[in-house]
C-alpha positions in Angstrom: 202.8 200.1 20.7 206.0 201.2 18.5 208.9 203.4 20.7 207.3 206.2 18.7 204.1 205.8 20.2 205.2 205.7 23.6 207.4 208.3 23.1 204.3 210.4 22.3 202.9 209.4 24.6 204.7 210.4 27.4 204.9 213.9 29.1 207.0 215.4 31.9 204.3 215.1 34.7 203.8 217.6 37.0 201.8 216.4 39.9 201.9 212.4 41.2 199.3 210.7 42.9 201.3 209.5 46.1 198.4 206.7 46.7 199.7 205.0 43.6 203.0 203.1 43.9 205.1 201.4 40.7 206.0 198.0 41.5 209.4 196.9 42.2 209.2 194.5 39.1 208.6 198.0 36.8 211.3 199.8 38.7 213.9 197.2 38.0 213.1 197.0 34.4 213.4 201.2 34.7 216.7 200.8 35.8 218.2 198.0 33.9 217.1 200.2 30.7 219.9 202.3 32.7 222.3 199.5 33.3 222.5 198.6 29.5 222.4 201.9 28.4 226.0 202.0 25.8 228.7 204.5 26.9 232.3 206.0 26.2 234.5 203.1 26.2 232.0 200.6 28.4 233.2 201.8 31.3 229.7 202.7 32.3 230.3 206.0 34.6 227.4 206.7 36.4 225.0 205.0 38.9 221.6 204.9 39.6 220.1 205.2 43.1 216.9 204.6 44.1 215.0 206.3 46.3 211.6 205.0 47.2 211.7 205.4 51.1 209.3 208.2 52.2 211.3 209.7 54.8 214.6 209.7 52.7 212.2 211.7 50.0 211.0 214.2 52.5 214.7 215.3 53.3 215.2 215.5 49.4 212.6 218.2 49.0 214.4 220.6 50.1 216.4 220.6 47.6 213.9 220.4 44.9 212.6 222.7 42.4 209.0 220.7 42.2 208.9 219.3 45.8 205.8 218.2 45.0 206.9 215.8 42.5 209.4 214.8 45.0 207.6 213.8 48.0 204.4 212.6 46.2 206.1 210.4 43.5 206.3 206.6 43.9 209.9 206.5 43.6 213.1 209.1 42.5 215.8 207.8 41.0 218.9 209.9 40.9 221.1 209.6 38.1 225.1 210.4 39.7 228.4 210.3 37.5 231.8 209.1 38.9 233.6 212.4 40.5 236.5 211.8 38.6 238.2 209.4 36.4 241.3 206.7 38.0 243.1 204.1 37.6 241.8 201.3 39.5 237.8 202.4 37.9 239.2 201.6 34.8 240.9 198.6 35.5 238.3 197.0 37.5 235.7 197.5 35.0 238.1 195.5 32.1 239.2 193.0 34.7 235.5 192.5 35.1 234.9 192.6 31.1 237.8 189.7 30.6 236.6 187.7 33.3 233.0 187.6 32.0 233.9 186.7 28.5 236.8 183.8 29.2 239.9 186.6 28.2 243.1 186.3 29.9 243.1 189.1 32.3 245.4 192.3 30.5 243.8 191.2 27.4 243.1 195.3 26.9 246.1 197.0 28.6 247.2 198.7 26.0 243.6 200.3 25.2 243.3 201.2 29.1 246.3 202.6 29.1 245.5 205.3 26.4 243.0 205.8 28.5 244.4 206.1 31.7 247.0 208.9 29.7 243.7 210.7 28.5 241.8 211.3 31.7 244.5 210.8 34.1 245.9 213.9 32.8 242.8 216.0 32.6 241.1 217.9 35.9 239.0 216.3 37.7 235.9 219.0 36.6 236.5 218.2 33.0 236.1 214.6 33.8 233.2 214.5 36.0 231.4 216.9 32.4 232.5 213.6 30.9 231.2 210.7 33.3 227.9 213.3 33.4 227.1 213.4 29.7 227.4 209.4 29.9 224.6 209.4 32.5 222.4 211.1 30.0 221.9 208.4 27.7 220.7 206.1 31.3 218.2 208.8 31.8 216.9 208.4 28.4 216.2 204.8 28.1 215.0 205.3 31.4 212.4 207.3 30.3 211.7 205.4 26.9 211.3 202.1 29.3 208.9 203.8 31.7 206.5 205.2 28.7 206.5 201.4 27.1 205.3 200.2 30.4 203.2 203.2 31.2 204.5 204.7 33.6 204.7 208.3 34.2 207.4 210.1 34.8 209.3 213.4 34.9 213.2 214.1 34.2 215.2 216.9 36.4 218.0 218.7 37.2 216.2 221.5 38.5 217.3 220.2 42.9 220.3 220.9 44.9 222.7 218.9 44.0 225.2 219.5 46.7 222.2 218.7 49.6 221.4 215.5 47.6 224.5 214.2 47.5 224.9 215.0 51.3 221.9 213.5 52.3 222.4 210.6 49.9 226.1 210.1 51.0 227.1 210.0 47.2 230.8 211.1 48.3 231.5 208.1 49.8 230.9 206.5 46.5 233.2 208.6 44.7 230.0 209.9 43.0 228.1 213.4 42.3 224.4 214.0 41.0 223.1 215.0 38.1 220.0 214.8 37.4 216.6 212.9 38.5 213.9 210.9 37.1 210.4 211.7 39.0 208.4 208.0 38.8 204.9 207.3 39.6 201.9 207.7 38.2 199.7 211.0 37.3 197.3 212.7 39.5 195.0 213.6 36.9 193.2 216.3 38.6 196.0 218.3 38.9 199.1 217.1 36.3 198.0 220.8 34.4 200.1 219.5 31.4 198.2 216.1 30.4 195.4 217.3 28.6 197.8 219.9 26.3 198.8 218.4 23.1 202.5 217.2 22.8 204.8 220.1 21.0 208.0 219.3 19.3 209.2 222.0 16.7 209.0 220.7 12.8 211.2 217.9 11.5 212.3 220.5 8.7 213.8 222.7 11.6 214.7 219.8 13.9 216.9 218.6 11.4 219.8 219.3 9.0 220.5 216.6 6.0 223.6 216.6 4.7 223.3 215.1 0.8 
């Protein structure tokens, strides 16, 4: 099937069946969709954790909108964004870049160093709004990856983001949540939403062309 046919597919499930697990082989082809996903200047600001340990999933649905999808899901993987923008992130992601592609080491200085004068000088909220809108584009080809294997799943940002990132210990990281990606696989007895036919508005509203 083409990316458009999976992407119909696909629908934000509601309910998981929690006797169905993904395997770890479709998990880590989930999350290194993530890992390549392109962002602001490569420096690739957000993480992925994964949470497939039942009792770690039971704290976590407190926190959650659909604890349902939560507890009963075969694995939740939380999308989190650097808390902030500094020096020594951006310089060990290009000392990493140089050494992985035979460069002499300062080989970018004088690009990381505009950099370093851009968010350096910027508060740390307005970063973090950054590093989050990076995460975004993990989530998606996250999602894309899961409907070509056909695997359900459901994005979210509707949890507690201060009790996940407790519970989680995402501070310790220098990282913050943002949003989640429910992964399983559909109970169809009670996923309500299946059976409804997909919904997008019209291309001609969807869309401005600019000739």
């Amino acid at each position: 099937m083409s990316l458009l046919e999976n992407l119909n597919w696909r629908h934000s499930v509601k309910a998981f069946n929690p006797e169905k697990k993904v395997s770890q082989e479709n998990i880590e082809k989930i999350i290194e969709a993530a890992r390549l996903a392109p962002t602001s200047s490569g420096l690739q600001q957000f993480r992925v954790i994964n949470v497939s340990n039942q009792e770690t999933k039971e704290k976590l649905v407190a926190g959650a909108l659909n604890p349902d999808s939560m507890k009963e899901c075969s694995n939740v993987l939380v999308f989190a964004a650097w808390d902030n923008y500094t020096a020594e992130r951006i310089d060990k992601v290009y000392d990493y870049t140089t050494e992985e592609r035979d460069l002499p080491k300062g080989r970018f200085d004088s690009y990381t160093d505009q950099l370093k004068a851009l968010y350096l000088n910027q508060p740390a909220e307005e970063n973090f709004a950054h590093t989050s809108r990076q995460s975004y584009i993990g989530l998606g080809l996250s999602l894309a990856e899961a409907a070509e294997l056909k695997i359900d799943s459901c994005p979210a940002e509707g949890f507690n983001n201060k009790l996940v990132d407790e519970i989680l210990e995402l501070e310790k990281h220098g990282l913050k949540s943002v949003s989640l990606m429910y992964v399983g696989y559909a109970d169809d007895t009670r996923d309500w939403i299946k059976p409804m036919k997909k919904v997008r508005i019209p291309r001609n509203e969807f869309v401005i062309d600019v000739k």
